[in-house]
Legacy VTK file of the C-alpha trace (Angstrom):
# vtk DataFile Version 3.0
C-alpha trace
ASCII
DATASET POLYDATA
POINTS 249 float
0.000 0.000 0.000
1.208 3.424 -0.838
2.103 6.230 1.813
-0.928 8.657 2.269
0.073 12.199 1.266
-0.539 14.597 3.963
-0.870 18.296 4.325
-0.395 19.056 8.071
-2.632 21.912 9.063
-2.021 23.977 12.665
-4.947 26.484 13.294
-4.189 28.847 16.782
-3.754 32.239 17.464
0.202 32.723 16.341
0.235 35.722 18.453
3.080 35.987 17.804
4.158 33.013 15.798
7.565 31.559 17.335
10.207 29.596 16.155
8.342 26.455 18.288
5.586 27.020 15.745
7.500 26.135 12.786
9.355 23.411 14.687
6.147 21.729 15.028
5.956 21.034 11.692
9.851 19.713 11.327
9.053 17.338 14.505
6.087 16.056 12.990
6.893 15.602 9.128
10.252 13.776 10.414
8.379 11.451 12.796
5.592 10.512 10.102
8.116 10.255 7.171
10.217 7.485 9.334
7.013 6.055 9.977
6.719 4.932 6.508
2.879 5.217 6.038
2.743 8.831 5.528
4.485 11.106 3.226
3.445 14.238 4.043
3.400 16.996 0.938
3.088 20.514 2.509
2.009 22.411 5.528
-0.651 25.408 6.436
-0.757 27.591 9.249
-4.580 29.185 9.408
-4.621 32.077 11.944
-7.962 32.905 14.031
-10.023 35.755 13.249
-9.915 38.516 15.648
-13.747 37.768 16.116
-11.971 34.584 18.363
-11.644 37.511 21.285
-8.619 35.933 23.100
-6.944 38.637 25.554
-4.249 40.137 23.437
-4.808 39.382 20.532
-2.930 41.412 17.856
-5.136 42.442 15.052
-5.068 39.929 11.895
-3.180 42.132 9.960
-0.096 41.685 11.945
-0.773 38.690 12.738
-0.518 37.378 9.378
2.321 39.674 8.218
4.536 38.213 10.986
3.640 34.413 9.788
4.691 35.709 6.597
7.980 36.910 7.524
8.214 34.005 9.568
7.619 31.309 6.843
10.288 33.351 4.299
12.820 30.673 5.871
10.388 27.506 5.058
10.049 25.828 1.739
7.211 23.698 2.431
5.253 25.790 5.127
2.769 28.484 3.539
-0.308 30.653 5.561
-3.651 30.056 4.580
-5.741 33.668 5.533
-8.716 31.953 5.022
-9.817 31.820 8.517
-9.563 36.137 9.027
-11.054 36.774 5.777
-14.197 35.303 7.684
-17.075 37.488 8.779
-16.756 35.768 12.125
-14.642 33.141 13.930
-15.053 29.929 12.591
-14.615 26.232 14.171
-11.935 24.146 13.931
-13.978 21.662 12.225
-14.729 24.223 9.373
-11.413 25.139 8.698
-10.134 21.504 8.242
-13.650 20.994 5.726
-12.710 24.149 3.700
-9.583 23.295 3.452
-9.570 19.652 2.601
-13.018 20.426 -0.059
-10.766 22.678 -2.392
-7.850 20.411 -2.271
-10.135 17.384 -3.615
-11.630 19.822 -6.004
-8.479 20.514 -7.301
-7.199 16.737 -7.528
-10.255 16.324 -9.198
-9.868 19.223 -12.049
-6.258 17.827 -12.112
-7.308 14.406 -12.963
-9.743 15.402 -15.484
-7.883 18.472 -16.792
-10.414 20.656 -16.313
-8.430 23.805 -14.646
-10.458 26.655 -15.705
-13.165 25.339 -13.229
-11.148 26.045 -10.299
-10.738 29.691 -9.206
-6.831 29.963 -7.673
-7.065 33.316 -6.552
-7.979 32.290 -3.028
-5.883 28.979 -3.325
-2.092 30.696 -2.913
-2.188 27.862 -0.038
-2.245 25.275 -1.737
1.069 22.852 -1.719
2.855 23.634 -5.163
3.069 19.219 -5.599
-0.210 18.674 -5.354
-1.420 18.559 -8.773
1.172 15.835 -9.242
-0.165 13.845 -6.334
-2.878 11.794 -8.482
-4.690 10.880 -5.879
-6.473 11.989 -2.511
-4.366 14.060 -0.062
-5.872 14.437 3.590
-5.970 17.404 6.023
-4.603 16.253 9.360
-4.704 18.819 12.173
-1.098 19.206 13.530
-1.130 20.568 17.460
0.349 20.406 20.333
-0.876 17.721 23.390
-2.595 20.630 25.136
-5.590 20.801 22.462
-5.698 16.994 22.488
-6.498 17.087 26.504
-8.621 20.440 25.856
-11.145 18.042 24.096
-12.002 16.365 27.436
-13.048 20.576 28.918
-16.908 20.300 29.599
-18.501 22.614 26.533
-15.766 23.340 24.973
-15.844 21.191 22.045
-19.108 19.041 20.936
-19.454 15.519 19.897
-19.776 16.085 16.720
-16.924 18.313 16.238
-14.455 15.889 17.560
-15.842 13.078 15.493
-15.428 15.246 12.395
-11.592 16.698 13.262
-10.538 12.983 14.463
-12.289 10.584 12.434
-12.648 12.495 9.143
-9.210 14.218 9.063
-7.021 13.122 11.931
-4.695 14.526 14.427
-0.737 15.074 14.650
0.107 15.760 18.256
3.313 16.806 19.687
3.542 16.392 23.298
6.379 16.056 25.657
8.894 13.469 27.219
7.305 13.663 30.275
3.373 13.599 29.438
0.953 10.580 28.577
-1.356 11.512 25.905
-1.944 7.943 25.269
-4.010 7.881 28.736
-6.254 10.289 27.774
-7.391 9.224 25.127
-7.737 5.771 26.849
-10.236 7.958 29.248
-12.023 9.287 26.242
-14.406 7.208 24.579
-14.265 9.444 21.376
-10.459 9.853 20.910
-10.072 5.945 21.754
-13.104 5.252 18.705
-10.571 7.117 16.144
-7.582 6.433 18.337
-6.110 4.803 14.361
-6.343 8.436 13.004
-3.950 10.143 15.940
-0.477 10.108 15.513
1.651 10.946 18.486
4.899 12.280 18.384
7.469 12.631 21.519
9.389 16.441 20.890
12.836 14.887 22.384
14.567 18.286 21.859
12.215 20.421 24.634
11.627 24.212 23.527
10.016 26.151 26.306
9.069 28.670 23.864
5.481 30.201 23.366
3.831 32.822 22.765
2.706 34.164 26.135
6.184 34.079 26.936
7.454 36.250 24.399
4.664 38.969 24.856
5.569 38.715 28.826
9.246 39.145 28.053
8.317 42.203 25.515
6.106 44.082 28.403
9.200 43.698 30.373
11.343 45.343 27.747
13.391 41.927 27.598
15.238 40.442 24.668
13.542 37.987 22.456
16.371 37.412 20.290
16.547 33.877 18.933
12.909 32.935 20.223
11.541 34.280 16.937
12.187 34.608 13.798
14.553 37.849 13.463
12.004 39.678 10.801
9.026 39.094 12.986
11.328 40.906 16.306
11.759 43.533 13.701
8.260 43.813 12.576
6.753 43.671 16.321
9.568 46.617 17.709
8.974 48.622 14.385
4.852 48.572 14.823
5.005 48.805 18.844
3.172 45.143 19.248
2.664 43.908 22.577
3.145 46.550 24.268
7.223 46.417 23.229
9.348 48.866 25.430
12.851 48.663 23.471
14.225 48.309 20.609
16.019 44.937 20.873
17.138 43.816 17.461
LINES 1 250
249 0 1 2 3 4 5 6 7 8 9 10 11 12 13 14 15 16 17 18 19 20 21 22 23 24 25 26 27 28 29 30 31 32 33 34 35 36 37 38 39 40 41 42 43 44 45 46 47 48 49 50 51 52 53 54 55 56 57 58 59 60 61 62 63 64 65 66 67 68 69 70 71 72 73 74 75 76 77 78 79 80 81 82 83 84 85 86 87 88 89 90 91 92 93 94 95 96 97 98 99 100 101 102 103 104 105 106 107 108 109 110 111 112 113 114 115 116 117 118 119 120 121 122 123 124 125 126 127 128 129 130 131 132 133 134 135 136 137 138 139 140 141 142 143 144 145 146 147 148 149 150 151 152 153 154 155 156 157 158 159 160 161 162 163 164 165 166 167 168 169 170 171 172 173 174 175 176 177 178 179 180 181 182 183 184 185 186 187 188 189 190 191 192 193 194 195 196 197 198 199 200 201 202 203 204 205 206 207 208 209 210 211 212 213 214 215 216 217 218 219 220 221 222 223 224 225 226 227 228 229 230 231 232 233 234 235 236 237 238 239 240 241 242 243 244 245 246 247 248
């Protein structure tokens, strides 16, 4: 049987994105290539709309010019806007469908060589391979243990929405050395149903990094050098983000 072909998706708030962001995807793509069942074609990161109200929250517009400074250093990483061109926030299960619907649609005009059918002006997300893939490519949702264990959160997520993210698309999680993600989903009758459709992948090389961190450390007027990508330090000290006190380069 051949290796599926995967496009890993991380939704979140990448406020700001970090270099543990893009690591996720190395961590992952490494552990499911030496897997030998998956090969995995391209990666998304899909900001939330400011509708999402987290505390903090930079507006969109930054937001997605810093993942796009960020991903200048990535071949196979691009940002899919999708989610902020929105009229509202939308559900994690929605992103993965609209995501995963235009990438069959385009297999499909592929296969049948029917291109003019298929509007690309909102598909700049798209893997550059994927016409070449001849065949179905799935969505997976790539994030990190701490979503996995937010499923079992009384009214956070329904039902159905885990059903549809695990069984339909299926989940990459990177958790740590020290955590057992396999346990929860033991406790959970839903995760352990689809439990064939979650990967789970040990980060061995621990990064401490995240995003409330860095915005602490910027309040503070503290250096953030080497926590994020250089252009994005730039970007955040040059537009005042975060309430930034210096000018740390």
């Amino acid at each position: 049987m051949s290796p599926v072909k995967v496009i890993l998706l991380a939704c979140g708030s990448f406020n700001p994105p970090t270099n543990m962001h893009l690591r996720m995807f190395e961590i992952a793509r490494d552990h499911l290539h030496r897997l030998g069942n998956h090969v995995v074609i391209g990666g998304l990161i899909s900001p939330v709309h400011d509708g999402y109200g987290k505390k903090e929250l930079e507006a969109a517009t930054h937001r997605i010019a810093m993942i796009r400074l960020a991903l200048q250093s990535s071949d196979w990483i691009k940002l899919s806007d999708w989610e902020c061109k929105q009229e509202s926030w939308s559900r994690t299960k929605q992103v993965l469908q609209y995501h995963q619907n235009h990438v069959n649609a385009l297999l499909n005009t592929s296969i049948n060589n029917h291109f003019d059918k298929i509007n690309e002006d909102n598909l700049n997300w798209v893997p550059d391979n994927v016409r070449n893939c001849g065949d179905n490519v799935q969505i997976k949702l790539l994030c990190g243990a701490d979503l996995l264990e937010s499923f079992g959160t009384p009214g956070l997520w329904s039902d159905d929405d885990i059903e549809a993210i695990v069984g339909q698309h299926g989940l990459v999680v990177i958790t740590r050395s020290n955590t057992n993600p396999n346990e929860f989903i033991y406790n959970s009758d839903v995760l352990t149903k689809y439990m064939s459709n979650i990967t789970i992948v040990t980060e061995w090389i621990q990064n401490e990094v995240s995003s409330t961190k860095i915005r602490r450390a910027l309040r503070r007027g503290e250096s953030i050098k080497y926590l994020i990508p250089e252009k994005v330090v730039d970007y955040i000290h040059k537009h005042n983000l975060y309430g930034s006190k210096t000018t740390h380069l």
